[in-house]
Backbone as JSON, one array per atom type, in Angstrom:
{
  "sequence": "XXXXXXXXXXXXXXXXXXXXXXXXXXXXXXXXXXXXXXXXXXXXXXXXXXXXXXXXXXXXXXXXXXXXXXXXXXXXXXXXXXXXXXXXXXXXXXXX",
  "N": [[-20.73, 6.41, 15.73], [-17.06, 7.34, 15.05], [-14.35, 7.37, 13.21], [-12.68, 5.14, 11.26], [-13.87, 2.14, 9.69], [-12.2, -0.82, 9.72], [-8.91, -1.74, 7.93], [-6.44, 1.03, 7.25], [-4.01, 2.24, 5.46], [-0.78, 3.24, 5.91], [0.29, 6.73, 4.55], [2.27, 8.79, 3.29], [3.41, 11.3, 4.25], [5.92, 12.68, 4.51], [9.25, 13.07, 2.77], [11.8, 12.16, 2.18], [14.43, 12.45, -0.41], [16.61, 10.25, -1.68], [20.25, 9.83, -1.49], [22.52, 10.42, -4.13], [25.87, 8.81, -4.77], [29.2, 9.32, -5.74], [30.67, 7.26, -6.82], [28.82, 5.61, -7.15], [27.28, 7.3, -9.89], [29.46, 7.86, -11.42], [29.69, 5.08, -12.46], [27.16, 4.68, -13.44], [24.96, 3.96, -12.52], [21.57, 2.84, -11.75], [18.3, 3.06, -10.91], [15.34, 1.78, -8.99], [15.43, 1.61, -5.33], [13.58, -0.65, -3.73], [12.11, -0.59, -0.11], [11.31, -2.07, 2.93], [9.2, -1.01, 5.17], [8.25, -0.49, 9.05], [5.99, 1.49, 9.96], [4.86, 3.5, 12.31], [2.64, 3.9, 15.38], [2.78, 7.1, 15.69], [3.43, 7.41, 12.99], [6.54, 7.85, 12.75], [9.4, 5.97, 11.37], [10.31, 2.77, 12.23], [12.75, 0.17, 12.08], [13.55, -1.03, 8.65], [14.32, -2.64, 5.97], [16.41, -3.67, 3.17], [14.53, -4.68, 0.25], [14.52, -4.94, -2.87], [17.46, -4.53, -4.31], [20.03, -2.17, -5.77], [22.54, -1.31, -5.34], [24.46, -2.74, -3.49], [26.78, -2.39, -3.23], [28.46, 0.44, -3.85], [26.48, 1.81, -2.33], [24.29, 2.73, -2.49], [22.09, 1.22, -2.03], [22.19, 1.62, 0.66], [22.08, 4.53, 1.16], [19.27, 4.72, 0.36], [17.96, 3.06, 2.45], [18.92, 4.97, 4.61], [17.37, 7.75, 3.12], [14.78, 6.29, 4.12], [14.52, 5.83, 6.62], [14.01, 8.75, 6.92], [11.78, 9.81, 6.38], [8.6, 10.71, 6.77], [5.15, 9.89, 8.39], [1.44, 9.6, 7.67], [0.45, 7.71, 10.1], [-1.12, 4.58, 9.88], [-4.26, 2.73, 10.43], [-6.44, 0.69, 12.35], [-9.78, -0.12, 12.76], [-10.04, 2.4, 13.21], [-8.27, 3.35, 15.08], [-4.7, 4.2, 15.21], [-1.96, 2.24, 14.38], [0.62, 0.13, 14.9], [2.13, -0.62, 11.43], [3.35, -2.44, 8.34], [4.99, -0.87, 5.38], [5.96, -0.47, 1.91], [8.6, 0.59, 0.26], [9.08, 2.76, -2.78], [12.31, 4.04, -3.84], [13.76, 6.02, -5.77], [16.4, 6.41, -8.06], [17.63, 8.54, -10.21], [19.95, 9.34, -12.78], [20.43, 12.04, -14.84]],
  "CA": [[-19.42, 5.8, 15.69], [-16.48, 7.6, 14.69], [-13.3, 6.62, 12.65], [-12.32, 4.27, 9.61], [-13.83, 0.6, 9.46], [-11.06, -1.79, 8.85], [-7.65, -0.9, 8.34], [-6.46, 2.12, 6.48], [-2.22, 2.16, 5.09], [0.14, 4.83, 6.28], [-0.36, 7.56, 3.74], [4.12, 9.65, 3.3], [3.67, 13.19, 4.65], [7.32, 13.95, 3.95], [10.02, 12.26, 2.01], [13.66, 12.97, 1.52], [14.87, 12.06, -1.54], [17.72, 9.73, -1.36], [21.27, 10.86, -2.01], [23.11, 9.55, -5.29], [27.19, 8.96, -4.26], [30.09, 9.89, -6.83], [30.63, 5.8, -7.71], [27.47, 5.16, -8.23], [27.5, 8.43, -10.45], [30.75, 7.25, -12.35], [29.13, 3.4, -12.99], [25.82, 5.03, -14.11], [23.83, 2.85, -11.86], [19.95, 3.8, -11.91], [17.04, 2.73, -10.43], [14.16, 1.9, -7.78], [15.47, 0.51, -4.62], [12.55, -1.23, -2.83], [12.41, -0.8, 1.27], [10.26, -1.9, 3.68], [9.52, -0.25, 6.5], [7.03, -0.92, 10.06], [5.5, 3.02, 10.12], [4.77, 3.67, 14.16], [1.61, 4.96, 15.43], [3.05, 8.17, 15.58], [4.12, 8.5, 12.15], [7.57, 7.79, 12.54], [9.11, 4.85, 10.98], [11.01, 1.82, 12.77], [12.71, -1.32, 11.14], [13.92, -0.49, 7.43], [15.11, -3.61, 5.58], [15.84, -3.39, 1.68], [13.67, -5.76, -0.45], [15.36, -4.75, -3.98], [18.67, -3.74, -4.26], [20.2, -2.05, -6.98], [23.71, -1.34, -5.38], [24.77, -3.11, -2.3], [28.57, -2.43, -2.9], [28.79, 1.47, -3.78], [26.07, 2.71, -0.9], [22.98, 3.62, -2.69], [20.89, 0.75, -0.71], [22.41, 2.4, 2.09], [21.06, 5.95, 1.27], [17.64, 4.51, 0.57], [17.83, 2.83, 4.04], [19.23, 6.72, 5.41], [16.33, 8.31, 3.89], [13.99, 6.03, 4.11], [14.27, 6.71, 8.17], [13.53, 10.26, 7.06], [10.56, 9.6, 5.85], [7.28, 10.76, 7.94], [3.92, 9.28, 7.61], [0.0, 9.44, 8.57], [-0.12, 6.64, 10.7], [-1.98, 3.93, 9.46], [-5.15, 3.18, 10.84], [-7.46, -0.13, 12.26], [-10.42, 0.26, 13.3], [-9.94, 4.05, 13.69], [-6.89, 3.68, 15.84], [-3.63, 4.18, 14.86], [-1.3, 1.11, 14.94], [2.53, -0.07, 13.52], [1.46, -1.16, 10.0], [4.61, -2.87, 7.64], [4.18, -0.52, 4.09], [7.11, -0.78, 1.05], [8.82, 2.49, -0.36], [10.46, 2.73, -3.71], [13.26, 4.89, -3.47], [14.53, 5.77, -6.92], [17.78, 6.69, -8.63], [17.82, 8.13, -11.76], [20.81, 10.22, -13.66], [19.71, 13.2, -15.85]],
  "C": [[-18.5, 6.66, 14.83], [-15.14, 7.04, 14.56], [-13.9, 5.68, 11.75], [-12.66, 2.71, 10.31], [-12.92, -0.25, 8.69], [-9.9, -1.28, 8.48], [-7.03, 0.1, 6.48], [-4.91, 2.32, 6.21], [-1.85, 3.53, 5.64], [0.14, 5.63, 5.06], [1.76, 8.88, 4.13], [3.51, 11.13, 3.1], [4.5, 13.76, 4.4], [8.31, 12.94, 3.69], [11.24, 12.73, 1.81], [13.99, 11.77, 0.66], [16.84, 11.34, -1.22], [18.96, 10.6, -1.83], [22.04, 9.96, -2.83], [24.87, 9.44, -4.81], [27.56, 9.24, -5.85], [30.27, 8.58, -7.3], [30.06, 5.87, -7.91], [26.85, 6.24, -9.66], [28.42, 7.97, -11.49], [30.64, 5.94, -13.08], [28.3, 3.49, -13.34], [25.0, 4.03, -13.56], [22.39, 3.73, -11.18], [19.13, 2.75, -11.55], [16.2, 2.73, -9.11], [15.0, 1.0, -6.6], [14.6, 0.59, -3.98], [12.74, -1.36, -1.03], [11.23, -1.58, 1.9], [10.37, -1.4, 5.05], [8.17, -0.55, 7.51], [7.25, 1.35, 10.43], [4.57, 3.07, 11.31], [3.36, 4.3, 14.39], [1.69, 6.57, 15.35], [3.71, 8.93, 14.35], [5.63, 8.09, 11.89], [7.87, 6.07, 11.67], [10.59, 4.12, 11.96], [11.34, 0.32, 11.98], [12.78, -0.85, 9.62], [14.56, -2.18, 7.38], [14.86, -3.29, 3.88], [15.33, -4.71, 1.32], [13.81, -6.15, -1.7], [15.99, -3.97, -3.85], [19.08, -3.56, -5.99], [21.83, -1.72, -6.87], [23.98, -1.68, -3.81], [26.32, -3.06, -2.17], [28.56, -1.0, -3.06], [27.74, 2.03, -2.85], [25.31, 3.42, -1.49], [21.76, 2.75, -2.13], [21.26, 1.58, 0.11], [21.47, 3.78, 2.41], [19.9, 5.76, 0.87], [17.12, 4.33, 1.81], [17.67, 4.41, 4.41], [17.57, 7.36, 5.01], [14.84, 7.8, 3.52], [14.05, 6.15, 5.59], [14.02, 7.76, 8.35], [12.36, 10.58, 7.02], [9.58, 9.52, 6.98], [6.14, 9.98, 7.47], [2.39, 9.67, 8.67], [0.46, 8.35, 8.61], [-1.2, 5.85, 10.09], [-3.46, 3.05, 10.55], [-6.15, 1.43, 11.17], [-8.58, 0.11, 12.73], [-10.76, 1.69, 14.1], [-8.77, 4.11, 14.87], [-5.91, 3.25, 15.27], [-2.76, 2.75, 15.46], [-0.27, 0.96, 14.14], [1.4, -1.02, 12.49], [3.04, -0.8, 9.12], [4.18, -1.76, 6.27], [6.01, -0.86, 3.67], [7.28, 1.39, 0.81], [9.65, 1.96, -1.7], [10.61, 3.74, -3.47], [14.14, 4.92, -4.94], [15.57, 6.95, -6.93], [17.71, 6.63, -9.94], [18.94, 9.45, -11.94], [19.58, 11.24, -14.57], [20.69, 14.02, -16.43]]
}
């Protein structure tokens, strides 16, 4: 028998780093926004909703949403076949 007994999480192959705007820059607003996302058998991801927000008026949920659709993945895994499986992302924002 080959493949994974029981189910195995999507596993982020490639990640783009969100993008900070010039308000949210100017208001010093920092932190994790929380997504969730349904990650496709193929990796890709479908369905983004945020779960913690940290700015829903200057448009840094937004660019978590943006690149949390950028975001690749191993496919997650039941019974050794790939299947949509819901995972979370934080997506942080920090000044420096």
């Amino acid at each position: 028998m080959t493949g994974d007994v029981g189910g195995v999480a999507p596993d982020v192959m490639r990640e783009e780093p969100p993008k900070y705007i010039a308000a949210a820059i100017r208001d010093q607003l920092q932190g994790d926004v929380e997504v969730e996302v349904i990650v496709m058998q193929d990796g890709s991801v479908n369905n983004v909703r945020v779960l913690r927000s940290i700015d829903p008026v200057d448009g840094l949920d937004a660019n978590a949403v943006a690149a949390a659709w950028q975001t690749t993945f191993k496919p997650g895994t039941l019974n050794g076949q790939a299947v949509p499986m819901v995972t979370t992302l934080d997506l942080t924002f920090r000044l420096h």
